[in-house]
N, C-alpha and C positions, 0 to 999 in steps of 0.2 A: 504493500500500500504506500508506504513510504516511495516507493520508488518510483512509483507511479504518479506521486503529488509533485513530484520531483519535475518528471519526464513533461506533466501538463504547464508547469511554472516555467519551461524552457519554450517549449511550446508558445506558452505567453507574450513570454518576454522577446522572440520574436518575432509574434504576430504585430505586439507595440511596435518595435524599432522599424519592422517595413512600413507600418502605418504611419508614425515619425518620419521617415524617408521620403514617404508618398508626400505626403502634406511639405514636406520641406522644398518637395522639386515640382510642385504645383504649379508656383508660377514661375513666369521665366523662364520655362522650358526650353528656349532658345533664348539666345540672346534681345533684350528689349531694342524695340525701335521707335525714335520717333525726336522730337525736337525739345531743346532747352533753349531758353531765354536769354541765357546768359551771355551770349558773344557776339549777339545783335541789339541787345538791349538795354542791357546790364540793371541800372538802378533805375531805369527813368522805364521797366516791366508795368504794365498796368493791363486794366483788366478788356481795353480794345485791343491790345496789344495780343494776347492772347486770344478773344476771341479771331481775329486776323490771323493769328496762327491756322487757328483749327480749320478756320474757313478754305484758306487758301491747302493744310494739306489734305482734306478730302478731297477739292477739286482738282487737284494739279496732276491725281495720278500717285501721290508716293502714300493715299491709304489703301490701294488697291495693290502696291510693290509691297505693303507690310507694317508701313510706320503707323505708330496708334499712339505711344504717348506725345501727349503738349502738357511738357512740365514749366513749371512756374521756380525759377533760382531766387534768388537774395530779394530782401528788398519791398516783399509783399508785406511783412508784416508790422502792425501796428503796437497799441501797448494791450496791458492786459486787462482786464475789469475786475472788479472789486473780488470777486469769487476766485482769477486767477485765471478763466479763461482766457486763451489769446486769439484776439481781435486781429482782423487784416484793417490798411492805412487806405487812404482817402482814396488812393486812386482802384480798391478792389472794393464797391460798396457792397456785394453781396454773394460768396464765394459758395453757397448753395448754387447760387444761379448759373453762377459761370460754370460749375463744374455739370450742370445738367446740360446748357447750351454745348461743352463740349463733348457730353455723351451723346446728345439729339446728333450731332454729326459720324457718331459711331465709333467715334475715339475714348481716349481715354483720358485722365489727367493727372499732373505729378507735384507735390511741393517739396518746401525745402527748413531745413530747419539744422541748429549744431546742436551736440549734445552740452557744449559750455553754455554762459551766461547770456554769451548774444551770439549774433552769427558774423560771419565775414565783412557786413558791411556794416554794421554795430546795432543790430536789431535784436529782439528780444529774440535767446535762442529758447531751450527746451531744457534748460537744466532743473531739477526737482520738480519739473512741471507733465513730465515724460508720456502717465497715462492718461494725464486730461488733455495733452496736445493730441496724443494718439486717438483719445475718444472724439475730438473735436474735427479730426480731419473724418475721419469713419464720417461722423455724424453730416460736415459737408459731404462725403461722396467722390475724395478722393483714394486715387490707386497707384499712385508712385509716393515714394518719399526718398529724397536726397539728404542724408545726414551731412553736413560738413564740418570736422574736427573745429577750425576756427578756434575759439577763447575755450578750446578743451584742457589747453593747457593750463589754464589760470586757476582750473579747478579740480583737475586731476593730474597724477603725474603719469609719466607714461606707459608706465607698468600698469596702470588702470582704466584703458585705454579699449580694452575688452568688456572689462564688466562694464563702462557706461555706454559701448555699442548695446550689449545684450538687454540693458536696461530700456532701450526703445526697440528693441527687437520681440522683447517680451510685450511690451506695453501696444504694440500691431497688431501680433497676434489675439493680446487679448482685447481688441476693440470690437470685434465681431464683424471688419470686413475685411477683404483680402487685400493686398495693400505690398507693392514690389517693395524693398528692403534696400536703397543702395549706398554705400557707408562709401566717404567720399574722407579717404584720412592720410590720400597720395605714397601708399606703399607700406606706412612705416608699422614696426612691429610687428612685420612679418604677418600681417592679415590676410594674406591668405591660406594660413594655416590655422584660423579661428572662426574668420568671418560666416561660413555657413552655421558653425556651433552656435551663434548667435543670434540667427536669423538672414541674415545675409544672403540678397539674392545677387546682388555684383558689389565689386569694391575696387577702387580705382588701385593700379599698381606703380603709379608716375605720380611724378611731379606735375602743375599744369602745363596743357597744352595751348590755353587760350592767349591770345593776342588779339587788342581788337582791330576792326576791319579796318586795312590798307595799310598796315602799319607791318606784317609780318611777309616775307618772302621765303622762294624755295630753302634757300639756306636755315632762316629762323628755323621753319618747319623740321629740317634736318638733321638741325644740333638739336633741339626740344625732341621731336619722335623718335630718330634713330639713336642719338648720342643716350635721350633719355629714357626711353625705349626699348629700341634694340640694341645700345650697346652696353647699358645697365639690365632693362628689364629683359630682354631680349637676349641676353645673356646668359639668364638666369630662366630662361620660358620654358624651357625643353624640362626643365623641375618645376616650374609654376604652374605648366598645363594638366598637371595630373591634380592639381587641386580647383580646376575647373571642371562644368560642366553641365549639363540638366538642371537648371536653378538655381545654379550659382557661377559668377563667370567673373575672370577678369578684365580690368575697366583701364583703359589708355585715355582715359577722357571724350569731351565733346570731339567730332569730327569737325576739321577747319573746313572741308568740302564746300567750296563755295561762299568763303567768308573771307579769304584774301587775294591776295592776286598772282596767284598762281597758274599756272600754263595747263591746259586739259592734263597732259601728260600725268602731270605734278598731280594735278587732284585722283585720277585715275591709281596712281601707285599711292597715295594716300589710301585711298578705298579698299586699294584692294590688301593691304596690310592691316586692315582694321579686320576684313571679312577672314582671314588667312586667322588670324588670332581669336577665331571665334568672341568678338566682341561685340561690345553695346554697338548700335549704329543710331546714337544723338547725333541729328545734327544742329549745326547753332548758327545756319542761317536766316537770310529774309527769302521767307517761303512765295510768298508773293509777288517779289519781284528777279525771282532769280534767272538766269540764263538759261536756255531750252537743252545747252550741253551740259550744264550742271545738275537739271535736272534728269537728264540723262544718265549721267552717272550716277546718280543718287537710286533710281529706278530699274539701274540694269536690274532685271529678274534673273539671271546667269551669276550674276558676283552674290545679289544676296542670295542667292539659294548655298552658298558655299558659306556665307555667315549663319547663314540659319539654319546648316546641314542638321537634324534631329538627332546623328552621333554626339554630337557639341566635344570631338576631340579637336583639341589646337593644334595651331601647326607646329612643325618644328626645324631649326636649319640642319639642310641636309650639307650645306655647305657654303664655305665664305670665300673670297679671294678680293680683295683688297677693298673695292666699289661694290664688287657683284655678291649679291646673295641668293641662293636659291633655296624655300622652303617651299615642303608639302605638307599635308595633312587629308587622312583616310576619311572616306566621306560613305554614307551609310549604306549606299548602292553598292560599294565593294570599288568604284571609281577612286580617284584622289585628284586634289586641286594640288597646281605646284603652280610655284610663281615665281619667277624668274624677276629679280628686280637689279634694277641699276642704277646706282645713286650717282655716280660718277657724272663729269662734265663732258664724256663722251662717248658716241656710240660705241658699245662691245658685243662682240660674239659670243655669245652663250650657248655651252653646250651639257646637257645633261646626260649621266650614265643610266639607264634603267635599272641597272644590278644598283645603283647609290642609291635608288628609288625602292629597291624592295617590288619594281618590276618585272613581270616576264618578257624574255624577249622582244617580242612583239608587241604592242601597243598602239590605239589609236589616240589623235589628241584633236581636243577642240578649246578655239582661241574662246576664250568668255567673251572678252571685248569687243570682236571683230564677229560674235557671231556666227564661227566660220567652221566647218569642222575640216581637220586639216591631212586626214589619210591616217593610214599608216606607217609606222617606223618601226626598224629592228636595230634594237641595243643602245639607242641614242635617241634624242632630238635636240636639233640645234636651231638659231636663228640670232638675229639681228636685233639689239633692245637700243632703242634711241638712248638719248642721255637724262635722267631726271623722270626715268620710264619703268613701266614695268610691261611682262608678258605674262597673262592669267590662264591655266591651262586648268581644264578637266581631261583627264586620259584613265582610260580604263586597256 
């Protein structure tokens, strides 16, 4: 009998942990898509400004490519009232409203808050305030939340850095609506070795990305993503990818696509490096008035299908030489995306081994970008990558 109360308590305890599991990888299932405020708008965010988001991305095409949230960054919020509830500032008069006008368009919507005293831009954050900010968003009708560290330090040190994530991680869950998780703390203390324990459905692994519009170029973009990136995080990704995945993912920041002045090229190897790393695809432009090739990139259906592959394994480098990098990453058709990229100021030759690939022999390949499918090859494929470019390949 004993052994038996034994054998059903095991039993138990793992029918919990996969129901724990389930519930954990709920949402987020792939990587989230959709727009933040912050790189077009920053503090002068208000509540036309958002609805203009929402409008323009159902209409343009990129909520039919996948993008669903219109999240709301810094800046929205107001003080708090006598009870301790927090209030949004003049320019959002009623954040019930706006968040229904953004679900009437079939989207979704995201806010923001730090776990210290105020947030980034010196606004009331969310410190001892955790489950009535949490009840309070539930009770609006929002489904993202951006945590960002900000004045965490002033109140915690960083060895505590964890428990005050989990502390608004607990306080989501228990609000009673579903609510994405994205902890926004730029890398440090190794969070990605915690952040799902806490609830965590993404969590940024860099420093930021953002510059605002017209002020950053290819190079900016290069030292900040690959220097910060790929040659710190990126460095390290081939061991960070395995703590990604199905609801929980890691986070390189908002996408610059289309927010500075960068050459198609340049924004197309942006893109395709963000989809390669199975990440978030925020982007933080003006949805409204963008360019019919940016919003092309933004919509290829061929590249996000490779950030949103349902494996959600990242890529990893199969190989460096000086400029050029080439990763892949297995994609759930039994296919793989490789991407040949080339940071250099000039064209080079890129050729890849299929045996480096974990290839058979024979293979065919198809260009993502160009749409094209491009035959077959035995033991190789080579070609020609502009400067400042990349080549995005599905081959099976």
């Amino acid at each position: 009998m004993r052994r038996l109360l034994i054998a059903i308590m095991l039993v138990l305890l793992c029918l919990t942990s996969a129901r724990l599991h389930a519930q954990d990888s709920s949402l987020a299932k792939t990587p989230p898509m959709g727009w933040n405020s912050w790189n077009l708008l920053g503090c002068k965010v208000s509540d036309q400004g958002v609805r203009a988001a929402a409008d323009a991305m159902a209409a343009s095409g990129m909520k039919d490519a996948g993008y669903k949230y219109i999240n709301i960054d810094d800046c929205w919020e107001g003080h708090r009232d006598a009870q301790g509830n927090i209030q949004s500032n003049e320019r959002f008069p009623d954040m019930k409203a706006l968040a229904d006008y953004v679900h009437s368009k079939g989207l979704k919507i995201g806010l923001y808050s730090s776990p210290g005293p105020k947030t980034c831009g010196g606004f009331e954050g969310s410190y001892r305030h955790e489950a009535q900010d949490a009840r309070t968003y539930a009770a609006w009708g929002f489904d993202y939340l951006k945590y960002d560290w900000c004045s965490g330090d002033e109140v915690y040190k960083r060895t505590e850095m964890r428990d005050a994530y989990k502390k608004m991680g607990d306080a989501l869950k228990a609000s009673g609506r579903p609510i994405v998780y994205s902890l926004c703390e730029y890398g440090l203390e190794e969070v990605w070795k915690w952040a799902p324990s806490v609830g965590g459905n993404l969590w940024r692994n860099t420093g930021d990305l953002w510059r605002m519009p017209g002020d950053a170029t290819y190079n900016d973009i290069l030292a900040i993503s690959y220097n910060a990136v790929l040659a710190s995080a990126f460095a390290q990704q081939d061991g960070l990818g395995r703590f990604a995945g199905p609801g929980h993912w890691n986070d390189p920041d908002v996408l610059l696509v289309g927010n500075h002045d960068l050459t198609l090229d340049e924004n197309k190897l942006h893109f395709s490096l963000w989809a390669m790393l199975a990440a978030p695809l925020l982007t933080g432009n003006d949805l409204a008035h963008m360019k019919p090739e940016i919003l092309g990139v933004l919509t290829n259906r061929e590249v996000v299908a490779i950030d949103q592959d349902p494996l959600g394994v990242e890529a990893h480098r199969v190989w460096e030489d000086g400029p050029v990098d080439v990763w892949m990453r297995p994609l759930a058709d039994g296919s793989m995306a490789v991407a040949l990229f080339n940071k250099g100021e000039s064209p080079s030759n890129i050729t890849v081994l299929f045996r480096e690939l974990g290839l058979p022999a024979k293979a065919e390949a198809r260009d993502l970008w160009e749409h094209k499918d491009l035959g077959s090859f035995t033991d190789s494929f080579s070609t020609r990558v502009p400067q400042h470019a990349v080549v995005l390949l599905r081959m099976r």
